[in-house]
C-alpha positions in Angstrom: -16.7 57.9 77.2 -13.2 58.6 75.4 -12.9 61.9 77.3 -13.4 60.0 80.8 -11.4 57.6 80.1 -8.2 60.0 79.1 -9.8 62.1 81.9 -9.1 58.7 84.4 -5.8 57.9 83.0 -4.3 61.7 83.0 -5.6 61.2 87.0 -4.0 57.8 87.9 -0.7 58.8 86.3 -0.5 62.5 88.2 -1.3 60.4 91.2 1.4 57.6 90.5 3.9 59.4 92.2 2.3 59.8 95.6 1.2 56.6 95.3 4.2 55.1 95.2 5.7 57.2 97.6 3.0 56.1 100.3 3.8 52.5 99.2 5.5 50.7 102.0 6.6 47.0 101.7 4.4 44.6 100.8 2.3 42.2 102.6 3.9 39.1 103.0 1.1 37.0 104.4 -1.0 35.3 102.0 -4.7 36.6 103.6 -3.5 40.4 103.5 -2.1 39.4 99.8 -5.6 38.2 98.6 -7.4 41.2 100.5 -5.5 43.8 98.8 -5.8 42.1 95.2 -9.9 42.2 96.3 -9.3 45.9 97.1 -7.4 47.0 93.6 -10.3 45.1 91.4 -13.0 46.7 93.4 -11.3 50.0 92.7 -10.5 49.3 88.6 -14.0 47.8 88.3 -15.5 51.8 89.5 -13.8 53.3 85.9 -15.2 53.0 82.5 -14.6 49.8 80.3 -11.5 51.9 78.1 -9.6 53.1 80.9 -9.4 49.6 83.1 -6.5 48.7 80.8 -4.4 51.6 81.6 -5.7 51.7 85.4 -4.6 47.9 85.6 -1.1 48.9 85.0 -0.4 51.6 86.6 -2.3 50.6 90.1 0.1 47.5 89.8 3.0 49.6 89.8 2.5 51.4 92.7 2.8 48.6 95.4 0.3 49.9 98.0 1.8 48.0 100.8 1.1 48.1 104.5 -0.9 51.8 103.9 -3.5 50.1 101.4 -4.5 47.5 103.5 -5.9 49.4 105.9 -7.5 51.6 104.0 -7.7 50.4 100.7 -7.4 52.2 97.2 -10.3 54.5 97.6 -8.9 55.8 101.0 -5.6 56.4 99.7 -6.8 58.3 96.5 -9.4 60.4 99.3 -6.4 61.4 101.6 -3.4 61.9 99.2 -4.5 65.6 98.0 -1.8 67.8 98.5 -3.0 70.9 101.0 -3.4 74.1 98.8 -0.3 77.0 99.1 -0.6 79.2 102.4 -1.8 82.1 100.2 -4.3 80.5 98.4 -6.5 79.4 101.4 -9.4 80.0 102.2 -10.8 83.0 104.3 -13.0 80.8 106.4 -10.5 78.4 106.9 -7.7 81.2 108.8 -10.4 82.6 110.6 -11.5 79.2 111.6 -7.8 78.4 112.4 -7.9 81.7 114.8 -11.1 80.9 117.0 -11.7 76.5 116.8 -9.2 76.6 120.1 -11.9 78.2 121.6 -14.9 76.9 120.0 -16.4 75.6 116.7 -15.5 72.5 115.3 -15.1 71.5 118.6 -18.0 72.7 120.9 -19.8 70.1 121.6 -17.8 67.0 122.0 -17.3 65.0 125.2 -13.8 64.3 124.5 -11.2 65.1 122.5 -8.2 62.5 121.5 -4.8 63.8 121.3 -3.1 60.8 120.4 -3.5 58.1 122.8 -4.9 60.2 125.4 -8.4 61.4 126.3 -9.4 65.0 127.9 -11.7 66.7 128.9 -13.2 69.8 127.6 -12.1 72.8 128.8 -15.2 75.4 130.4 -14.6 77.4 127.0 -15.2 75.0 124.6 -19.4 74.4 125.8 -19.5 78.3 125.5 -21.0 80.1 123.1 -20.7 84.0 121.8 -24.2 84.4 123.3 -23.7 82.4 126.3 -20.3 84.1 126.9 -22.0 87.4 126.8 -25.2 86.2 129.5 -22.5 85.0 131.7 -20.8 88.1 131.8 -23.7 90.1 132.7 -24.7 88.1 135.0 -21.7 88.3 137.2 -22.5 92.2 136.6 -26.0 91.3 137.6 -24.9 89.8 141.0 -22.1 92.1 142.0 -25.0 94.8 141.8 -26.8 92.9 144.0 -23.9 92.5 146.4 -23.2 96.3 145.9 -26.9 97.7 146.4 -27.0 95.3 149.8 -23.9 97.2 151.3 -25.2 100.4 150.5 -28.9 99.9 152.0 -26.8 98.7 155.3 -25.1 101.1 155.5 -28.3 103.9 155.0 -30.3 101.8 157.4 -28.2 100.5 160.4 -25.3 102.8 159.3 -22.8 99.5 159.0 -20.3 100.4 156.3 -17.7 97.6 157.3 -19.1 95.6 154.2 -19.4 99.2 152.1 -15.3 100.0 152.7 -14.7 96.7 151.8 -16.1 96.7 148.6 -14.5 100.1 148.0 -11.3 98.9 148.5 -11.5 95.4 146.9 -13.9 96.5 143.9 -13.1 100.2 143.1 -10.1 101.9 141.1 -8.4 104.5 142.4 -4.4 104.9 143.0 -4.6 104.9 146.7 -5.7 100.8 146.0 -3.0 100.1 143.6 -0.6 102.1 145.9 -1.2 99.8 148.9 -0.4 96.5 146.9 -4.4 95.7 145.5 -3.5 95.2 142.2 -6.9 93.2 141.9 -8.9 96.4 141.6 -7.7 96.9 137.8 -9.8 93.9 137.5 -12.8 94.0 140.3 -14.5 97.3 138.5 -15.1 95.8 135.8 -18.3 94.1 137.4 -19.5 97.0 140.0 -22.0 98.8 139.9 -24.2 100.9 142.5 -26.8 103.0 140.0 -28.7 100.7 138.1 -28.9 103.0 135.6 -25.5 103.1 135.0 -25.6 98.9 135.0 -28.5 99.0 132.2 -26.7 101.5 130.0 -23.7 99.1 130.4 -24.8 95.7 129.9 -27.2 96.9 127.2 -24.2 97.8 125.4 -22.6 95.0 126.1 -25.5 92.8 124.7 -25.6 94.5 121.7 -22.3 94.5 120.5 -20.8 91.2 122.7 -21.7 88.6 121.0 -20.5 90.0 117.7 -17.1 90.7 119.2 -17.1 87.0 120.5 -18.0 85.2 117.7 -15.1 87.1 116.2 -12.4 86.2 119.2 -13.9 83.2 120.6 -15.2 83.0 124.1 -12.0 82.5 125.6 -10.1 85.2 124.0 -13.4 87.3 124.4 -13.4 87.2 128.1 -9.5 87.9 128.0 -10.4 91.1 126.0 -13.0 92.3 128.3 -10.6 91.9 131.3 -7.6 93.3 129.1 -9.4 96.5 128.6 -10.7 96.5 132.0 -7.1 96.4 133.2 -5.9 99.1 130.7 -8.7 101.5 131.6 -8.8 101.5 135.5 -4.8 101.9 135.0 -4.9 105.1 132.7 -8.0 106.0 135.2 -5.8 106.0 138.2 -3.0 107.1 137.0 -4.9 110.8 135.7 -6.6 111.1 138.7 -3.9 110.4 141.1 -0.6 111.9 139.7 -2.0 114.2 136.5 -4.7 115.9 138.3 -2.6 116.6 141.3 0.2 117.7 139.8 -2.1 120.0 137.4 -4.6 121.5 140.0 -3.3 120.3 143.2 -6.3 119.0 144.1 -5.6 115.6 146.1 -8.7 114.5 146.7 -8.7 112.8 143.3 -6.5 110.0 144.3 -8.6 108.6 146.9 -11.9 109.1 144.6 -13.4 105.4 143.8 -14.4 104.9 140.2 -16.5 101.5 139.4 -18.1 100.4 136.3 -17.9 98.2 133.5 -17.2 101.3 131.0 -13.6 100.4 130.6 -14.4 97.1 129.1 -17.7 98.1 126.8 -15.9 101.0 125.4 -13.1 99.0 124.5 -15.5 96.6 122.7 -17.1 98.9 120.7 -13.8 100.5 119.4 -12.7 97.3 118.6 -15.9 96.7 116.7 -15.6 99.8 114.9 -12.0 99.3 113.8 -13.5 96.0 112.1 -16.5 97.1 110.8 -15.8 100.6 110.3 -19.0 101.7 108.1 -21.6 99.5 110.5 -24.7 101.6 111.5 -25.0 102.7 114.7 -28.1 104.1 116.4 -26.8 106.9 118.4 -29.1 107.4 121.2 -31.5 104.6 120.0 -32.6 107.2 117.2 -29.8 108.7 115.3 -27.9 106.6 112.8 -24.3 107.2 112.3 -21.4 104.9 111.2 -19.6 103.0 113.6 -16.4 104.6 112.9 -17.6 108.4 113.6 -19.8 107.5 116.5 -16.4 106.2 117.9 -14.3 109.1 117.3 -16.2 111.5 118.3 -16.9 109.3 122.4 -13.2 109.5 122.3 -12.5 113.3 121.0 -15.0 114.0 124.0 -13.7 112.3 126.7 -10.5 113.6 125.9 -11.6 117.2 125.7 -12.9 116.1 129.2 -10.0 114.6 130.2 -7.5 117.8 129.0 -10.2 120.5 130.9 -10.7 118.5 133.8 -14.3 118.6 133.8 -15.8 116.9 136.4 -18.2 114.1 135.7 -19.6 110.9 136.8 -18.1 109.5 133.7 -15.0 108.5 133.9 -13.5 109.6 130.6 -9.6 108.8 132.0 -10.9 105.0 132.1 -12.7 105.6 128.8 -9.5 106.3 126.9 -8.2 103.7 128.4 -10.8 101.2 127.3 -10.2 102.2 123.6 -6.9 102.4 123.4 -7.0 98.6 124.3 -9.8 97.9 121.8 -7.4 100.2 118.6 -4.6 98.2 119.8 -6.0 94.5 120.0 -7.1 95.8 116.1 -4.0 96.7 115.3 -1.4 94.1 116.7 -3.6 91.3 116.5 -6.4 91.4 114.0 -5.2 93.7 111.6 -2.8 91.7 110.5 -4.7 88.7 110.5 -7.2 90.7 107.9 -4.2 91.5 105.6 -3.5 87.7 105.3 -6.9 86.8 104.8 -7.1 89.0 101.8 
């Protein structure tokens, strides 16, 4: 009982300080007198029999004021912990810090106060990794739809008003960006006409999404996959509508569509891999290889395509493009973010 009693009093006379400095005035009316009197014998009746002596003093001291009558003793003690240095907190707590904007403490709540007013939540903060990732293959999911309908009018009443449309709204190549749609860095991103080439995609996508979300947050998540969407269709129509030319003089390049969401999904795996470097990856749904040399050697192969020219339906140009967003999201953003943490 000695030890928690010295225990008690070493406490109360660290805390003496902050105490007092939270102290305001006093009350001056007699009900908020006798209420906070109440309030410091509830609080010295908690500690052992030896140590009420001591606590008696120095609680009297301090002059809790205004602050301890609204929250009494207890309260006070709870909140006046000093926040720990910036390099000895928590790894949780920064990475929390990085993605609650987004989600987290947050998602679910109808409002949110920000002083005296009330808002809304924004679309984001209902969203979670895995619902981020369904909506995003869903919008996949429909343009395919909207895609496969143009084609099969276009085979069947030989109508391709709706086909050139899509083409030049929904398709990257420099002949778009020339004439002022800028959109189409974006638009590809969700097109697709082979379904095969949509599976392949989105089953990526599944698989590796909601990892990468719950890392971001869905609303820097979906700025990711558009980022890299962005930076791939650019490097894609830039190689095939100056490099190519200028190399081969072949012009047909620059007027050669190129849709897909492979931009975005390969920047999402590199980014992936640059995080969790020795992850296990099942190449071909049967051969397992680290996550770091399954993405070097995609990239050392679309850039041996790239440098040969070797034509492809994959579009390796758009590929490269795709990781070099994902390496440098890693390395500007996260990567230092990591070094903090540790």
């Amino acid at each position: 009982m000695s030890i928690l009693a010295a225990r008690c009093a070493m406490n109360l006379r660290l805390l003496r300080p902050q105490l007092a400095a939270l102290g305001g005035g006093r009350l001056c009316a007699a009900a908020a007198g006798k209420q906070q009197q109440q309030q410091q014998q509830q609080f010295i009746a908690m500690l052992p029999a030896q140590a009420r002596s001591l606590s008696s003093s120095l609680v009297a001291g301090t002059g809790f004021g205004d602050r301890a009558a609204r929250g009494g003793p207890l309260r006070m003690l709870q909140h006046s912990a000093v926040p720990a240095p910036r390099g000895q907190q928590t790894r949780g707590a920064r990475w929390e810090n990085h993605t609650k904007a987004d989600y987290g403490s947050q998602r679910g709540n109808t409002y949110r106060n920000r002083g005296s007013q009330q808002q809304r939540p924004s679309f984001f903060s209902n969203l979670t990794p895995e619902s981020t990732v369904y909506l995003l293959i869903g919008i996949n999911g429909a343009m395919f739809l909207v895609w496969t309908s143009a084609s099969q009018r276009f085979k069947s009443l030989g109508d391709a008003s709706m086909m050139t449309w899509l083409t030049r709204n929904c398709s990257t190549m420099w002949a778009n960006l020339v004439q002022g749609r800028i959109w189409t860095l974006v638009t590809p991103a969700f097109s697709h006409v082979d379904p095969v080439h949509l599976l392949i995609n989105m089953f990526i996508l599944h698989s590796f999404g909601p990892d990468v979300a719950r890392m971001l947050g869905p609303k820097r998540f979906i700025g990711f996959y558009l980022g890299a969407a962005v930076a791939g269709n650019l490097v894609s129509a830039f190689v095939r509508g100056i490099i190519i030319p200028l190399r081969t003089g072949d012009m047909s390049s620059m007027v050669q569509p190129s849709i897909g969401a492979s931009t975005s999904v390969i920047g999402l795996t590199t980014l992936f891999a640059c995080v969790y470097p020795m992850a296990q990856f099942q190449l071909f749904l049967i051969i397992p290889v680290r996550a770091w040399l399954a993405t070097v050697g995609f990239i050392g192969w679309d850039l041996w395509r790239v440098m040969k020219h070797k034509s492809s339906k994959a579009d390796g140009a758009g590929h490269l493009g795709g990781a070099a967003a994902g390496l440098a999201y890693y390395w500007f953003k996260l990567r230092p973010l990591i070094r903090r943490m540790r």
